[in-house]
GUBA-831857 format. One record per residue: x, y, z of N, C-alpha, C in turn; residue in one letter. Coordinates in steps of 0.02 Angstrom, whole numbers, padded with zeros to 5 digits, always signed. Each point is the difference from the previous one (the first is absolute). Last residue first. Layout:
N
XYZXYZXYZA
...
# end
This chain:
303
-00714+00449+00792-00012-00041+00053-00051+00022+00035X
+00107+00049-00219+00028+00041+00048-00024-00041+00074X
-00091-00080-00199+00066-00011+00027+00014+00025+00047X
-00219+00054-00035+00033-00063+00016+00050-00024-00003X
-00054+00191-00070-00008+00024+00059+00011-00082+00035X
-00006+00030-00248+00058+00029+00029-00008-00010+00088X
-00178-00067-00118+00034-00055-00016+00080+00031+00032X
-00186+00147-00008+00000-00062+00048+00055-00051+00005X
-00005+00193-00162+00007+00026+00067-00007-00060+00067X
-00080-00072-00240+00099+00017+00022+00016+00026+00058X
-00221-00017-00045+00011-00072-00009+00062+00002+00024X
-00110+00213-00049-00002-00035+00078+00012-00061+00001X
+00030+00112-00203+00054+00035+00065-00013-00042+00064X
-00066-00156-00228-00028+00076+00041+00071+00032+00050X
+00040-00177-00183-00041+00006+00042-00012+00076+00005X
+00093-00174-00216-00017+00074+00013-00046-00007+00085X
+00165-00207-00106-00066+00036+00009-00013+00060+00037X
+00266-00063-00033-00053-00037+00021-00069+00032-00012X
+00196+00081-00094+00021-00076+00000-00056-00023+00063X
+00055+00242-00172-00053-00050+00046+00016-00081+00011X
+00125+00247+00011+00035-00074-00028-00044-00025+00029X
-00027+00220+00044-00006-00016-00051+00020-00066-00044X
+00020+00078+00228+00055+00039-00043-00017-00017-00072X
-00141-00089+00181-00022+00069-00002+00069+00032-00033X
+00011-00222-00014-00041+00032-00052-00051+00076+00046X
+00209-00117+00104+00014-00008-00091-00084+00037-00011X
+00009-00047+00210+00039+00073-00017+00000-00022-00065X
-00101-00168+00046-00031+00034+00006+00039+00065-00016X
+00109-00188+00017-00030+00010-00055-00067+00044-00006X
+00161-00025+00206+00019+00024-00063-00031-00002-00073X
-00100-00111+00189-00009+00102+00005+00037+00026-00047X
+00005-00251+00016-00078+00029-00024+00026+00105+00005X
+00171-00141+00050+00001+00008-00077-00074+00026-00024X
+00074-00029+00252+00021+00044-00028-00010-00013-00070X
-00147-00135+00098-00012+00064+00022+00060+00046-00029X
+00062-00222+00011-00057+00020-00044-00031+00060-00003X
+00158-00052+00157+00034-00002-00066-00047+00026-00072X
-00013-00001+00286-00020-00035-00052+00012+00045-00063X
+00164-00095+00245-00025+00048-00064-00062+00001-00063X
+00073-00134+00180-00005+00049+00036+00002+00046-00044X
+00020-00228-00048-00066+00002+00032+00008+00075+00008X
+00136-00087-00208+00014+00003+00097-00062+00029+00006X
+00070-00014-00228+00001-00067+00027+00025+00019+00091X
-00084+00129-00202-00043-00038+00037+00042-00062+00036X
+00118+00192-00114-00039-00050-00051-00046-00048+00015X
+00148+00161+00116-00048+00029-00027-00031-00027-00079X
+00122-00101+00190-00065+00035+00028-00041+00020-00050X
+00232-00046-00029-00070-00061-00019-00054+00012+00011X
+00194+00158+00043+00005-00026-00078-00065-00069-00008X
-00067+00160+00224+00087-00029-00017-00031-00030-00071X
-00132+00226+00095-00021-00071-00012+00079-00034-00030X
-00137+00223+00058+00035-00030+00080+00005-00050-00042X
-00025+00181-00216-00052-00044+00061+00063-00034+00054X
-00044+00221-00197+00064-00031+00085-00043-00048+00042X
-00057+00121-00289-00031-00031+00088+00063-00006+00023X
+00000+00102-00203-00074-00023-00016-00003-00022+00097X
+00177+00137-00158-00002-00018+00045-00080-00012+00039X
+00129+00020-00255-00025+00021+00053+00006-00021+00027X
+00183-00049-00121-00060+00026-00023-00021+00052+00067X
+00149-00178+00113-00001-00001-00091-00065+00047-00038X
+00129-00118+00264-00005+00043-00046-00023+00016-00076X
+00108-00158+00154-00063-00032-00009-00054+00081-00055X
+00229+00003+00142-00003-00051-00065-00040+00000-00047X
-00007+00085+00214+00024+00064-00016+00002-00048-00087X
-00049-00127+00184-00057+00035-00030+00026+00035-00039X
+00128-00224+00009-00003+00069+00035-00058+00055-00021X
-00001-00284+00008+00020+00047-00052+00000+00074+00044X
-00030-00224+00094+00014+00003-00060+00037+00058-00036X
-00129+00022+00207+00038-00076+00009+00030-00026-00061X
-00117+00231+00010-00053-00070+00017+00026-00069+00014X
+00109+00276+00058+00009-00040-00060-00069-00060-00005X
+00151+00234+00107-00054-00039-00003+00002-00036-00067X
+00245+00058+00048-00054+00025+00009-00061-00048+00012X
+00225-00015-00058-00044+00015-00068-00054+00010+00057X
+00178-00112+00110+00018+00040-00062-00020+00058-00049X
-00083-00106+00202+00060+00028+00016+00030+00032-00046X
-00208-00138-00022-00022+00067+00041+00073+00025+00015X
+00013-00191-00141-00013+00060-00023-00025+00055+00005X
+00041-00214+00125+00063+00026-00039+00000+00075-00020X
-00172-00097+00141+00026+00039+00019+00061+00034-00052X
-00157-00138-00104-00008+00055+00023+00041+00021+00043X
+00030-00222-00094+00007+00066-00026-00018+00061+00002X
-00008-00138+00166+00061-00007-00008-00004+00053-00055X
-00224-00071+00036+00030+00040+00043+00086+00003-00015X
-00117-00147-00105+00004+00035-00025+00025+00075+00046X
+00001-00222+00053+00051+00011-00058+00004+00067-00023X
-00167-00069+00166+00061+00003+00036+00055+00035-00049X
-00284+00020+00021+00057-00026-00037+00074-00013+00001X
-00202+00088+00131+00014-00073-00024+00036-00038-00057X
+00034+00226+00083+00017-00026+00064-00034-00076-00012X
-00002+00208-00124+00038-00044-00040+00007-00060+00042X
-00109+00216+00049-00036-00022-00043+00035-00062-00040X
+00078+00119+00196-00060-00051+00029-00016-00036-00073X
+00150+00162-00012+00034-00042+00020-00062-00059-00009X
-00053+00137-00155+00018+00024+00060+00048-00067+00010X
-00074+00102-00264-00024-00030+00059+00046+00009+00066X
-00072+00090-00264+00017+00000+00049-00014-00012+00066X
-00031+00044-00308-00017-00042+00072+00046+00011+00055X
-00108+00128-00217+00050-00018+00028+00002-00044+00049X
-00110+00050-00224-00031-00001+00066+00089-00038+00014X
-00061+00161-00244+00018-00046+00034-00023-00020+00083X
-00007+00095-00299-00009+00028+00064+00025-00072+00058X
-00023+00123-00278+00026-00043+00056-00014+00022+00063X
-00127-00002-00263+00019+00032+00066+00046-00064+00049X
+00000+00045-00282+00018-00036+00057-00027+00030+00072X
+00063+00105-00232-00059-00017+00003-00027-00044+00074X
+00242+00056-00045-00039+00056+00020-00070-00007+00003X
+00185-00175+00058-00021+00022-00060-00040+00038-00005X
+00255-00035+00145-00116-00022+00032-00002+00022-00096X
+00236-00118+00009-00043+00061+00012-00064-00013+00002X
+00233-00125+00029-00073-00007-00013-00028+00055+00025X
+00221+00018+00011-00021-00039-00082-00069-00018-00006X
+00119+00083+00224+00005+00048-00063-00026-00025-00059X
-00042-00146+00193-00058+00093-00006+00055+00034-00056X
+00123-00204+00023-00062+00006-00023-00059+00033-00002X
+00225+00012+00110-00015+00020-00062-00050-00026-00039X
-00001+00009+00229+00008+00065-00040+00001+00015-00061X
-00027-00234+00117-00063+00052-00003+00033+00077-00033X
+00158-00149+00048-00022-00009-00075-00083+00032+00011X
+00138+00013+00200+00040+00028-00060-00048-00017-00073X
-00087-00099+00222-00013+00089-00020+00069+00035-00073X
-00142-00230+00023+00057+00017+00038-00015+00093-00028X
-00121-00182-00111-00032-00005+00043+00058+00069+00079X
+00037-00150-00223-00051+00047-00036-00019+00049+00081X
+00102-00207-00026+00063+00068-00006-00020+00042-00018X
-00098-00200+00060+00005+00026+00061+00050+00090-00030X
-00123-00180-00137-00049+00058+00040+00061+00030+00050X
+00082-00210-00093-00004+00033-00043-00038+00066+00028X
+00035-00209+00082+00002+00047+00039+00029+00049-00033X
-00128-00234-00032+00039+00030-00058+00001+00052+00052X
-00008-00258+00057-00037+00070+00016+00043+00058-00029X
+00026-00247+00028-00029+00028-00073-00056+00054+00022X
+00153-00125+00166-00081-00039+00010-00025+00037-00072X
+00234+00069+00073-00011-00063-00033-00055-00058+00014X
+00032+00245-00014+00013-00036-00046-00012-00071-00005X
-00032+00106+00216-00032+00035-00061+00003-00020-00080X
+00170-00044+00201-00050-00042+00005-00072+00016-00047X
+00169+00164-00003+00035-00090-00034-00065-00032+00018X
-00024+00199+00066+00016+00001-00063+00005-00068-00036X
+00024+00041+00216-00082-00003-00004+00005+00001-00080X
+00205+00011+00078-00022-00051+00035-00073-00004-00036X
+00101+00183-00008+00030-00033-00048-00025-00056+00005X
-00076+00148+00168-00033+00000-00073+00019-00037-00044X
+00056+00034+00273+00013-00045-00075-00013+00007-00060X
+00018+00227+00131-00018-00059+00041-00001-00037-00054X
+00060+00231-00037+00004-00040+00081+00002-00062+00031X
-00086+00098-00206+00058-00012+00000+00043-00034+00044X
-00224+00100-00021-00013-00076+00014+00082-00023-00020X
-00053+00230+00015-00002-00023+00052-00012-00061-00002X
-00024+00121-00203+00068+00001+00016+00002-00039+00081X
-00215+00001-00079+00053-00056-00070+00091+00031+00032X
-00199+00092+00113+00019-00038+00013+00029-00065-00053X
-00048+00242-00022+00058+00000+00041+00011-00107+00018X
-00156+00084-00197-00016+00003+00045+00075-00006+00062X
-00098+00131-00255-00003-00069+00042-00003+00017+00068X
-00103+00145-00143+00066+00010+00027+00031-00036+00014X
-00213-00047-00057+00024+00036-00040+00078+00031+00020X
-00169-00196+00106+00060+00049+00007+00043+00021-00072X
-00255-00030+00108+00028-00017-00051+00074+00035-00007X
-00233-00011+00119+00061-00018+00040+00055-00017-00044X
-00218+00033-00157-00019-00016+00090+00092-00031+00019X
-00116+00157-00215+00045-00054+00016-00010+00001+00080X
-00139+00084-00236-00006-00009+00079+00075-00051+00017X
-00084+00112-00254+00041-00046+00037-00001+00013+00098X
-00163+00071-00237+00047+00020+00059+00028-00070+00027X
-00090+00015-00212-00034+00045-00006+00044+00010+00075X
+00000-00191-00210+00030+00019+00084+00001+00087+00000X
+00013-00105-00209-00069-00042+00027-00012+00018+00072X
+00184+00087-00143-00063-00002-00042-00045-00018+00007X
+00196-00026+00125-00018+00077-00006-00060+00004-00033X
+00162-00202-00001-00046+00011+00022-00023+00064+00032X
+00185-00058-00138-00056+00029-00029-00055-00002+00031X
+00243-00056+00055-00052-00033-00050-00048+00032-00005X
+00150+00115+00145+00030-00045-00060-00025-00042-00050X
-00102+00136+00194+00066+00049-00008+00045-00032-00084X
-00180-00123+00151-00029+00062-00044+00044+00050-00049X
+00076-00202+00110-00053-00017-00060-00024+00082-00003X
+00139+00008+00183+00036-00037-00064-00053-00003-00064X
-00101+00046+00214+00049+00053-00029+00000-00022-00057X
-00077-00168+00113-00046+00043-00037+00034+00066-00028X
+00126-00145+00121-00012-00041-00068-00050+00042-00015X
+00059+00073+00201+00061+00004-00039-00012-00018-00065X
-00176-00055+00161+00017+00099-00023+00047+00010-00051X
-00010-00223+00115-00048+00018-00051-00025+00060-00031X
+00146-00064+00198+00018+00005-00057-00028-00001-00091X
-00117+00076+00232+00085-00019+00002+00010-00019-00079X
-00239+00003-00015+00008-00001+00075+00106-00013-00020X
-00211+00111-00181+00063-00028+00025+00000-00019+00057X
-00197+00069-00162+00008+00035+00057+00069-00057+00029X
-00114+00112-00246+00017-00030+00041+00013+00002+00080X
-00205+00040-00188+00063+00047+00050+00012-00064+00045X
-00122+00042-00272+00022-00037+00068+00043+00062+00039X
-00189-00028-00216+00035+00026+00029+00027-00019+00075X
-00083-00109-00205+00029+00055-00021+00037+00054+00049X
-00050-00313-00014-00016+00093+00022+00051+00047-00033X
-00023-00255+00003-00046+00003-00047-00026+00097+00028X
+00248-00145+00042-00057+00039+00013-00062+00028-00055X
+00232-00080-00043-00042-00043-00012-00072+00024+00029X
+00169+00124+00048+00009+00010-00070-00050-00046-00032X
+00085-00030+00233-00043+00056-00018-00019+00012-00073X
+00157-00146+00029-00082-00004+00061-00023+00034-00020X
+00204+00065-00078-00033-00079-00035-00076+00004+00028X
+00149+00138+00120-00012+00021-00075-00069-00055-00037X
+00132-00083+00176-00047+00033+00035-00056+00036-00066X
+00207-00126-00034-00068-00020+00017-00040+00035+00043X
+00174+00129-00050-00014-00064-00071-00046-00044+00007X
+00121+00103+00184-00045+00045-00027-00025-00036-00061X
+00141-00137+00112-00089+00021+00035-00022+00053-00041X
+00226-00036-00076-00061-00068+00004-00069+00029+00016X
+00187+00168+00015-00048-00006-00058-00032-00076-00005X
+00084+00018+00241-00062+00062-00028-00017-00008-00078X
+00087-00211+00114+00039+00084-00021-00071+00019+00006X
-00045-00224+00116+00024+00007-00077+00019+00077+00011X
-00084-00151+00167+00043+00034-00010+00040+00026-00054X
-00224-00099+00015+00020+00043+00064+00056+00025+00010X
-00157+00009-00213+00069-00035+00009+00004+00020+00085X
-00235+00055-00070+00078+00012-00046+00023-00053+00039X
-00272+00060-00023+00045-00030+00036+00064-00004-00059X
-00213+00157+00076+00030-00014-00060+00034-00037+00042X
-00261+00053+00020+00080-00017+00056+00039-00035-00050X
-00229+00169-00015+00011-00046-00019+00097-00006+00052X
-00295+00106+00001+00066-00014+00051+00034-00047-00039X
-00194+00181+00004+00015-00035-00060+00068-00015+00041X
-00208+00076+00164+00062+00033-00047+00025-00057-00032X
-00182+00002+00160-00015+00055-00084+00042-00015-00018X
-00021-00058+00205-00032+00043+00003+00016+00022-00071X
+00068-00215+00041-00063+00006+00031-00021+00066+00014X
+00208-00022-00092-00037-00015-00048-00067-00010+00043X
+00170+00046+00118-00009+00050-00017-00047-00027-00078X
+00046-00156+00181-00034+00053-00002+00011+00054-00038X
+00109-00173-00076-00083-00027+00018+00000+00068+00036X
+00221+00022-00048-00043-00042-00042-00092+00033+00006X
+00165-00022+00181-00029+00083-00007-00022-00007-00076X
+00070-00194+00130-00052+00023-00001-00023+00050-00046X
+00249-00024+00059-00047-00060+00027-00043+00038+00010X
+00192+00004-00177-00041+00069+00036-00062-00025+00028X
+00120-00176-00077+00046+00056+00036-00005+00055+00011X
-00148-00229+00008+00018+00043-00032+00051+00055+00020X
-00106-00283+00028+00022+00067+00029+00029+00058-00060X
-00161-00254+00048+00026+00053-00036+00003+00056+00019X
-00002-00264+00080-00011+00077+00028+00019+00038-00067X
+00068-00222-00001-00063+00011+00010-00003+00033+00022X
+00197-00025+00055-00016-00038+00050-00092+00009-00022X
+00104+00165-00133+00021-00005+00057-00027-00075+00050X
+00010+00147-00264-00041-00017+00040+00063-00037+00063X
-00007+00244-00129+00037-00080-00027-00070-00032+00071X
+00017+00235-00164-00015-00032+00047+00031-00067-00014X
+00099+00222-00089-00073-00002+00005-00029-00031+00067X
+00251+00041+00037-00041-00026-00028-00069+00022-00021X
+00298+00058+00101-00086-00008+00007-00044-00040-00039X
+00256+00067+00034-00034-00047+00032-00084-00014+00009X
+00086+00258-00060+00022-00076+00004-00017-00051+00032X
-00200+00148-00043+00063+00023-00009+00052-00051+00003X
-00242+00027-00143+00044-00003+00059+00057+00008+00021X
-00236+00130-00105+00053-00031-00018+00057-00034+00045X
-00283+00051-00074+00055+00013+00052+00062-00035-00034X
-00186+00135-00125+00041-00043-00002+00036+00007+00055X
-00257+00112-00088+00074-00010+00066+00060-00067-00024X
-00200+00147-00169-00005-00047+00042+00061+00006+00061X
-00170+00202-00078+00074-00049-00020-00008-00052+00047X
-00217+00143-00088+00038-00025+00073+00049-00044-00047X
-00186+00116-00134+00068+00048+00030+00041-00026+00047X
-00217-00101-00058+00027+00001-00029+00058+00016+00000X
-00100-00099+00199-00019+00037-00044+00061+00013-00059X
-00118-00200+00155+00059+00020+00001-00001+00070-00072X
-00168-00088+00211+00003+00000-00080+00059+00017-00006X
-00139-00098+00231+00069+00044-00014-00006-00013-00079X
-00202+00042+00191+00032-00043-00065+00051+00023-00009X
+00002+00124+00230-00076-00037-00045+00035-00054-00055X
+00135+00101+00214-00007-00040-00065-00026-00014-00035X
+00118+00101+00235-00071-00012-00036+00005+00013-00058X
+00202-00071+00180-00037+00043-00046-00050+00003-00057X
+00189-00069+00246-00071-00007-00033-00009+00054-00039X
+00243-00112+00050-00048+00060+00027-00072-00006-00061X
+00149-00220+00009+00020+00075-00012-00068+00050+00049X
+00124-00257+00038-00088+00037-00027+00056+00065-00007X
+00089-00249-00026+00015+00056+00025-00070+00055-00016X
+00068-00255+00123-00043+00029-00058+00015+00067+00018X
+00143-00251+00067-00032+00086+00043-00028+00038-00077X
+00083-00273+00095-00030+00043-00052-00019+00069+00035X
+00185-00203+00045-00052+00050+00049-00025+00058-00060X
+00161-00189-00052-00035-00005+00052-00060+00035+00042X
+00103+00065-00221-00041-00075+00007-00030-00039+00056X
+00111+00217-00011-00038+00014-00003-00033-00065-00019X
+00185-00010+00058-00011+00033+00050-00078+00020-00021X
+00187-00077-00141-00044-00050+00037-00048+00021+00044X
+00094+00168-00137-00084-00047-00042+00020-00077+00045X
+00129+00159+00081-00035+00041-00010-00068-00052-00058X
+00240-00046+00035-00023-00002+00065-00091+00029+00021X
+00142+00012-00211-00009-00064+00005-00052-00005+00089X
+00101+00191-00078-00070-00011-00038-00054-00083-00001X
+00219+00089+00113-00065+00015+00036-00056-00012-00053X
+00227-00071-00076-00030-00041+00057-00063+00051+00039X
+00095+00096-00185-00047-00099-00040-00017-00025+00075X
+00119+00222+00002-00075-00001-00021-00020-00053-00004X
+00220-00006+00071-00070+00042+00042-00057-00001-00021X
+00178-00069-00153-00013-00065+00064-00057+00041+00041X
+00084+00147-00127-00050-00025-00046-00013-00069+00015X
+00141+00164+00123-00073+00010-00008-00026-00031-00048X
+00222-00052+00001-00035-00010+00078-00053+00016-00004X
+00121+00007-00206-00038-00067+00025-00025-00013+00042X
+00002+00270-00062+00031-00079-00035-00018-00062+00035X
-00121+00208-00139+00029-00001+00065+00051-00055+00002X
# end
């Protein structure tokens, strides 16, 4: 994208782990019964992956925060093998993909499914499509991932970027990620990186409201941009973008939401049900339940 949304993202993300130093909020998922959990033979592990500007974990004022906040720990408290690759935050796609590769590759597993948030889709492409990670990676899940880019690398034209550019350089911030990220070089990169046939792809789209961006100020801006241009969108990225493979969910949730970081979405709950659809599609990535475990656990999202 370019320098304006990538000032957007550092300052709500920033705004978003003081916010939670001051005022701790715990995220529960929907209740679901659990005898002993064994992790069975046939279950892939999960690699989350991040997107720009992101991180495994950093610590905070002593606080350790994560960029897929929580969903870690719970989805390993019901069974599931949870590892968190950390890349370059703004390093290219073949950087990140390269360490991402790497990570994984070091993985003491045979079988993984990745799961991307934004630009971490892009670097899991890449590695499957170009290095060879195909041989360990069984489906790729991408969460809000602008495979098409995104209208708002041409709409930050508008406004200083050169400015944000300069001041970017000169604190040794590499804004290298951003040319990976626009809708002209998304095209030609779906022509050169091809899905790999052994590979399932599939994807969760995100999309949010006016209301759903309304504590976020910055980010709202990029939503209306791209409710004029491009349609529904999560404040980031255009749904129509976000596209790729299958079509696994449409969650109410803006570009952070759907990484736990807003009270009004729980986040955790969407990667628990997606890893459930994964293994009634035969991608076991959590412990074998019953119909009536899942039928519950579904009926509790739904509310």
């Amino acid at each position: 994208m370019s320098a304006i949304v990538i000032v957007v993202a550092l300052l709500l993300l920033l705004a978003g782990v003081a916010g939670l130093y001051w005022r701790k909020r715990r995220h529960r998922g929907p209740p679901i019964s659990a005898p002993t959990i064994v992790r069975e033979p046939s279950q892939h592990a999960i690699v989350l992956a991040h997107g720009v500007l992101g991180f495994d974990h950093l610590q905070v004022m002593g606080v350790r925060q994560h960029y897929f906040r929580g969903v870690a720990n719970y989805l390993e408290q019901r069974g599931g093998a949870v590892f968190t690759a950390k890349v370059a935050g703004l390093g290219t796609v073949p950087e990140r993909a390269q360490a991402l590769t790497s990570f994984i590759e070091e993985l003491d597993e045979k079988r993984v499914v990745v799961v991307g948030h934004s630009m971490g889709g892009l670097d899991a492409r890449y590695a499957l499509s170009k290095l060879g990670l195909a041989n360990q990676v069984k489906a790729l899940i991408t969460v809000a991932t602008p495979h098409r880019g995104s209208y708002l690398a041409q709409a930050a034209e508008l406004l200083p970027s050169r400015a944000l550019l300069s001041l970017l350089g000169k604190v040794g911030v590499s804004t290298d990620a951003l040319q990976w990220l626009g809708e002209g070089p998304s095209e030609e990169f779906n022509n050169t990186i091809l899905d790999v046939s052994e590979v399932f792809y599939g994807c969760i789209v995100g999309e949010t409201s006016r209301s759903g961006v309304l504590g976020n100020p910055l980010l709202m801006a990029g939503y209306e941009i791209l409710l004029r241009s491009r349609g529904p969108n999560d404040g980031m990225v255009p749904a129509s973008s976000q596209k790729w493979g299958k079509e696994i969910a449409v969650v109410p949730a803006n570009h952070f939401a759907q990484i736990g970081w807003s009270s009004g979405f729980d986040a955790c709950a969407m990667y628990l049900d997606l890893l459930l659809k994964l293994n009634r599609m035969g991608l076991q990535c959590m412990p074998l339940i019953t119909q009536e475990e899942s039928e519950s656990h579904e009926q509790a999202i739904a509310g």
